[in-house]
N, C-alpha and C positions, 0 to 999 in steps of 0.2 A: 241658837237664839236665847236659850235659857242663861247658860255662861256668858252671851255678848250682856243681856239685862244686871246681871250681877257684876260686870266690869264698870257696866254705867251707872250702875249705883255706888259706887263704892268712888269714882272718876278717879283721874290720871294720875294725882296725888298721892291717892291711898294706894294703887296701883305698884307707885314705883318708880315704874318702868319711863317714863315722862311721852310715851306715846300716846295717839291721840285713837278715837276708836274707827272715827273714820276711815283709817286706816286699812281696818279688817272688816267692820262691820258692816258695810255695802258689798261682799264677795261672799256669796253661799257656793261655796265650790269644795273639792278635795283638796289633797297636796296639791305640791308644782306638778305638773306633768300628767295628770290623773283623768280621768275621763268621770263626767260629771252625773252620777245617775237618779236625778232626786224621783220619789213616790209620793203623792202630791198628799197634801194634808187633807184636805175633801175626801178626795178617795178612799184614805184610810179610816175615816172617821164616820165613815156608811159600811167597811167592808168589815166581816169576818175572815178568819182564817180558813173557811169554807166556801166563804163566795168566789166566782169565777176567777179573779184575776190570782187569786191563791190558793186555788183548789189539788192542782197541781203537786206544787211546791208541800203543802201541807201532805199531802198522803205521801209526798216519796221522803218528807223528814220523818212522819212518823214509821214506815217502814222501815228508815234508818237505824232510829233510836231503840225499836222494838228488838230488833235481828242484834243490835251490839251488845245489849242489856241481856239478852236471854244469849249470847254467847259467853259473856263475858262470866256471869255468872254460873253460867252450866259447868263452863271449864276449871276457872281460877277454884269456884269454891271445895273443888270434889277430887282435883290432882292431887293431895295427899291421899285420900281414899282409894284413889283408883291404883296407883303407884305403890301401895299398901295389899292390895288386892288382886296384882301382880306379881306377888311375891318377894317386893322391897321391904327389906326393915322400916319401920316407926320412922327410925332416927335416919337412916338414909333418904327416904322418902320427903320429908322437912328438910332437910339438905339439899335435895333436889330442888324442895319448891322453891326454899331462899335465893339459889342462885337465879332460877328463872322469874323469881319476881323483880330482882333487881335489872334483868332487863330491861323491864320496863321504862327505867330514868332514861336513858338514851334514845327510846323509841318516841318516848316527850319530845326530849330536843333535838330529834332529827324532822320530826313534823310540825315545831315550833318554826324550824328553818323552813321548811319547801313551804310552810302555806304563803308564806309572801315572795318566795321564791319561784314559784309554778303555779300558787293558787290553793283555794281552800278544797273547791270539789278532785281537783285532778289528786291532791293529797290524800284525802279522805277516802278515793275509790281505790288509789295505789296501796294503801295498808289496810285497808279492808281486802283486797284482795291476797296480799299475802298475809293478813290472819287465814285466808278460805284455804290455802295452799297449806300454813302450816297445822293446821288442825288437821287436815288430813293425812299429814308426815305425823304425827305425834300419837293419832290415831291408829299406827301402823308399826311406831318404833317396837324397841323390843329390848336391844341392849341399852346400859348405860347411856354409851354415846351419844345413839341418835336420838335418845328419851330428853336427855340434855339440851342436843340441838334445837332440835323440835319445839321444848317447851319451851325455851331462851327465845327462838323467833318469833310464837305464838305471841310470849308475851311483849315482846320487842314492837310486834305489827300491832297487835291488839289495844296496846295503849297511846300509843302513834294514831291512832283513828279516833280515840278518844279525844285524845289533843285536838284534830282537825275538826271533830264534831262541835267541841264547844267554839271552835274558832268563827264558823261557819252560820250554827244553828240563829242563831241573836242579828244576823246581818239580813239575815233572809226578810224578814216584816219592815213595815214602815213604822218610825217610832210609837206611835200610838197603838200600834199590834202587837209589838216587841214582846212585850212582856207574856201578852196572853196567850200568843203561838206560839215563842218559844218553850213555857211553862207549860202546856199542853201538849208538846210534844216530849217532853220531861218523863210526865207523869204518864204518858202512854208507856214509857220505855219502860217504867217502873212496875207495871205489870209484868214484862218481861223477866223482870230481876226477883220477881213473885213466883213465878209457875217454873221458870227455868231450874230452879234448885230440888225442885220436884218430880218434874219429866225426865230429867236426866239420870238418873239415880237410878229409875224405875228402866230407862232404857238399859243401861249399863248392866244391869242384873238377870237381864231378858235376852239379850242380845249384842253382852260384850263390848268392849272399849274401842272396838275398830267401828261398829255401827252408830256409838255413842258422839265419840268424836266425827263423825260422816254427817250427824245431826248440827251438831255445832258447828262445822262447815256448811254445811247449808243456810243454816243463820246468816253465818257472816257471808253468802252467794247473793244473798232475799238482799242484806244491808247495801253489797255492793252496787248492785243494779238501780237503787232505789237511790242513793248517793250520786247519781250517774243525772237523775234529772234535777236534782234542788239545781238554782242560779248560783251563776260566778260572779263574787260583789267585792272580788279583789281589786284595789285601788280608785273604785265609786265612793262618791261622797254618801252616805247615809242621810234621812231627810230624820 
């Protein structure tokens, strides 16, 4: 509505295009072919991200947000330490991490593809789950190899879920919510990315990298589940 007013002020001239707006402006719908899901402006303009129709949705995003945040940083930040504290050289160990960080670009555009491909929840629980699978492999490695493997997929999935989180998280509210549930569940996660650099360290030195990483899989188990209820707002019009 906001962009239909700025075409109408500016009219058909300044436009360009020499269309006219009638055209478009009487159709609140999605693409061609799309199924129409509008969230009424009333509604949203009485509801928080805590009242009934969003109570739901709200607790399984920040679950989400919380478990990816506090995986994400448990692991990324601490893999040259732990790999250090395995008995890897300095400089081998930053060799490691570089290659597994650059997994990451792929696991982007592999989940840039399926979220409009199969969807943003089916996305975000499939690489959420196989971060839960490879932290537990990674958690376990031992040689080079499977150190390699392990972290390459970790962060392959790991950032893959990232992608499908922000794809996902901003569709969930009606515009008038948007901002404030999304941002809310932001900043829940960012506690996560607070304690998790913390807890983690203190695990690993108590109770070794196999229990450590078992922790970080569990995070990303809590995220996957919690992923599994948000709504699918693939090919819905947004209101």
């Amino acid at each position: 509505r906001i962009v239909r007013s700025f075409e109408a002020a500016a009219g058909p001239a300044q436009r360009g295009d020499g269309a006219h707006l009638d055209d478009a402006a009487d159709t609140h719908a999605g693409a061609q072919g799309t199924t129409v899901d509008v969230e009424t402006t009333r509604t949203s303009q009485l509801a928080s991200p805590f009242s009934a129709p969003y109570r739901t949705r709200t607790a399984a995003l920040w679950a989400t947000w919380f478990g990816v945040n506090f995986a994400y940083y448990g692991a990324f930040l601490w893999i040259p330490t732990f790999l250090v504290a395995t008995g890897f050289p300095v400089a081998k160990s930053f060799g490691f991490t570089l290659v597994i960080t650059i997994a990451q670009l792929p696991g982007y555009a592999v989940a840039a593809v399926c979220v409009e491909k199969i969807g943003r929840r089916p996305t975000l629980a499939l690489f959420l789950a196989g971060s839960t699978v490879s932290a537990l492999l990674f958690g376990q490695a031992t040689s080079e190899t499977t150190i390699m493997a392990a972290g390459c997929a970790l962060s392959f999935f790991n950032l893959g879920a990232w992608g499908a989180l922000y794809a996902i998280t901003p569709e969930i509210y009606p515009t008038l919510m948007r901002a404030g549930g999304a941002g809310g569940a932001t900043a829940f996660g960012r506690i996560a990315s607070i304690v998790a650099p913390l807890v983690v360290p203190w695990v690993f030195t108590h109770h070794g990298e196999g229990w450590t990483f078992g922790v970080i899989a569990a995070a990303f188990a809590v995220a996957t589940l919690a992923a599994l209820a948000l709504p699918e707002r693939r090919g819905q019009a947004l209101d």
